[in-house]
C-alpha positions as CSV (number, residue, x, y, z in Angstrom):
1,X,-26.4,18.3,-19.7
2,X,-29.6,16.1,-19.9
3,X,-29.1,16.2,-23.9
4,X,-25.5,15.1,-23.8
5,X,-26.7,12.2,-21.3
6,X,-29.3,11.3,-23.8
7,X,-27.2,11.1,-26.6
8,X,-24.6,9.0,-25.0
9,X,-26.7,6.7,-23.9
10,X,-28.7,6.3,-27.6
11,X,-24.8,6.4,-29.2
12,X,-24.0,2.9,-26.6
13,X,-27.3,1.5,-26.8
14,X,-26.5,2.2,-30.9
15,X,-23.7,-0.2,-30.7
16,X,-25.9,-3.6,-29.9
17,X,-27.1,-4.8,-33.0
18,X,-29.9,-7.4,-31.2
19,X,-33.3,-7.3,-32.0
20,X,-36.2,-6.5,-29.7
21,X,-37.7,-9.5,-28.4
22,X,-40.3,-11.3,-30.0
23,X,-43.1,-10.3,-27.2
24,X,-41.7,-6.5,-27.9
25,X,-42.6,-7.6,-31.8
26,X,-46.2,-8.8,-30.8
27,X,-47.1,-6.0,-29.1
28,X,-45.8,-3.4,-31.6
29,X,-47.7,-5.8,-34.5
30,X,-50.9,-5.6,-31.9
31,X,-50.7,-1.6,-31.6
32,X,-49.9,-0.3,-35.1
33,X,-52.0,-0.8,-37.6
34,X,-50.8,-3.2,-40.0
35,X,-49.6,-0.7,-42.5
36,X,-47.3,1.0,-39.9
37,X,-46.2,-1.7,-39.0
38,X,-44.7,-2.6,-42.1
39,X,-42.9,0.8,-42.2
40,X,-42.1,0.4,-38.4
41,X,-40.2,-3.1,-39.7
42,X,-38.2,-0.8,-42.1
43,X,-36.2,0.2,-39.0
44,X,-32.6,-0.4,-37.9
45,X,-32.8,-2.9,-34.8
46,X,-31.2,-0.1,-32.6
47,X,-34.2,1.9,-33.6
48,X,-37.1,-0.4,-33.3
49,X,-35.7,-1.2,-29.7
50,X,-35.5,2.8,-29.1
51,X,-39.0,3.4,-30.1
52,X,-40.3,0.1,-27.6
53,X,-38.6,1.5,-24.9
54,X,-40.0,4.9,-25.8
55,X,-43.3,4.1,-25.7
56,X,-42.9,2.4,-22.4
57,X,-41.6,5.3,-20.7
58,X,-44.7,7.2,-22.7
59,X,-47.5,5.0,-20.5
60,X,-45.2,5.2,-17.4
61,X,-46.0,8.9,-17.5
62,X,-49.5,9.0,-19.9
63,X,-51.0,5.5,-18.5
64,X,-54.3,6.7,-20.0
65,X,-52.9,7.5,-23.4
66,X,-55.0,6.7,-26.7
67,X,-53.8,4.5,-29.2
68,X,-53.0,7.3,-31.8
69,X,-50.2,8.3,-29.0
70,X,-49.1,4.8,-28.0
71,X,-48.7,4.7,-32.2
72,X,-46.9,7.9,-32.2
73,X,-44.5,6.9,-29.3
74,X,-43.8,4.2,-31.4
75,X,-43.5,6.1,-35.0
76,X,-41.2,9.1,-33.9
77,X,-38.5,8.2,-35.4
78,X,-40.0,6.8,-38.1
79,X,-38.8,9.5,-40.7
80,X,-34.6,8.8,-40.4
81,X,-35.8,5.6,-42.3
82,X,-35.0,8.6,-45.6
83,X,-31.6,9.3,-44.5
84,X,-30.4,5.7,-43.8
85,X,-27.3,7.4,-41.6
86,X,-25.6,4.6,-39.2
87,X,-24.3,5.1,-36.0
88,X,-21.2,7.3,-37.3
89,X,-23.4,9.1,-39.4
90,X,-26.0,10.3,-37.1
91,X,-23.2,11.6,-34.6
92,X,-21.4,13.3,-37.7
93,X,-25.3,14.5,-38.6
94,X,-25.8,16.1,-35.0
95,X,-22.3,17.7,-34.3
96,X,-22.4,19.1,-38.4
97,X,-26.1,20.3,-38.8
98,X,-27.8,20.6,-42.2
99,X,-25.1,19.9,-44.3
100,X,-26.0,17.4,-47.4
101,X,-29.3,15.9,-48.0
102,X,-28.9,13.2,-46.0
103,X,-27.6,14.9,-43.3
104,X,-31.0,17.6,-43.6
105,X,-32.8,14.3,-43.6
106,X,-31.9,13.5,-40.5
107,X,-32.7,16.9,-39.2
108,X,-36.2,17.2,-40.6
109,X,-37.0,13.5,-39.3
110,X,-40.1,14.4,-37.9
111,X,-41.8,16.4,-40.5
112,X,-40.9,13.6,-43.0
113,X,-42.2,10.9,-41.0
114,X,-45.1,12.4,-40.2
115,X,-45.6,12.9,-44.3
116,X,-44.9,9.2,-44.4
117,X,-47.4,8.3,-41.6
118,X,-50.2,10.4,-43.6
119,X,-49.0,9.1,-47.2
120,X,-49.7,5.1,-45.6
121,X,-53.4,6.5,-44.0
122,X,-52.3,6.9,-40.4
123,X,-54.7,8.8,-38.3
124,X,-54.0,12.8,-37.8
125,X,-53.2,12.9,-33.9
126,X,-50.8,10.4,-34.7
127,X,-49.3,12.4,-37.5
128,X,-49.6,16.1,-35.6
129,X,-47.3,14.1,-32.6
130,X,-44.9,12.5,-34.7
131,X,-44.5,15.9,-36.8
132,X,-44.1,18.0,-33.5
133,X,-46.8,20.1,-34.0
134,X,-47.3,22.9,-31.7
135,X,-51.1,22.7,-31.5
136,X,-52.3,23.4,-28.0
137,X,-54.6,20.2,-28.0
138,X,-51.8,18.0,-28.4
139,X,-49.2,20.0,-26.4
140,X,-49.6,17.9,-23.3
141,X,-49.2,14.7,-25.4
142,X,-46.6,16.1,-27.1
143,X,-44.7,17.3,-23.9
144,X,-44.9,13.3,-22.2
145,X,-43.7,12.2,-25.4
146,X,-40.7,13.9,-25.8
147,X,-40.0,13.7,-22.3
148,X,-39.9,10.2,-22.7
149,X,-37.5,10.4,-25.8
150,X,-34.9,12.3,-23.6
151,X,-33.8,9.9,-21.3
């Protein structure tokens, strides 16, 4: 039930095609570094706003949280930049599975954008989060962050 609430609310908030705000914008330019933030920028609207508000939920529950997690909150989503699906084609995506390469794309989101993060330099906790990884060190980290992708 939690996962149906989640994706109905990322489905309506999908619909708004606004941009963050422009002191959303600084502080994402002030927390990646520059080259992220360049790939961050490659980002629907309804996505960059996703990952803000993500990352605020993050700190509510990891206030102490390093900057390679703040960066990852920000970056987990960062891999469905490769299959450039809109709104109709994520839902189709998510009720049809791996079905087309774009569609697999969308599945495997976070091992691509964690090949992404590593190909632009990004540090490896940042990579390791956005990729998922099941590594015990990160496992709390991981645990806040996904939490706070599934509201």
């Amino acid at each position: 039930m939690k996962y149906l609430k989640h994706l109905l609310a990322r489905f309506f908030g999908s619909l708004s095609r606004a941009t963050p705000a422009v002191a959303d914008l600084a502080e994402v330019a002030a927390i990646l570094l520059t080259v992220e933030y360049e790939l961050w920028q490659k980002l629907p609207p309804m996505d960059q706003r996703h990952s803000i508000a993500v990352m605020q939920r993050f700190l509510e529950r990891r206030p102490g949280a390093q900057i390679s997690e703040i960066r990852a909150a920000l970056l987990h989503d960062i891999g469905k930049i490769d299959a450039n699906l809109g709104v109709v084609g994520r839902v189709v995506a998510t009720l049809v599975g791996r079905h087309g390469e774009r569609f697999t794309a969308y599945h495997d989101h976070e091992l691509i954008g964690s090949e992404l993060l590593k190909d632009i330099g990004s540090d490896l906790l940042t990579c390791q989060l956005v990729a998922g990884s099941t590594d015990s060190d990160i496992a709390s980290a991981l645990h806040d962050l996904r939490d706070a992708d599934n509201i």
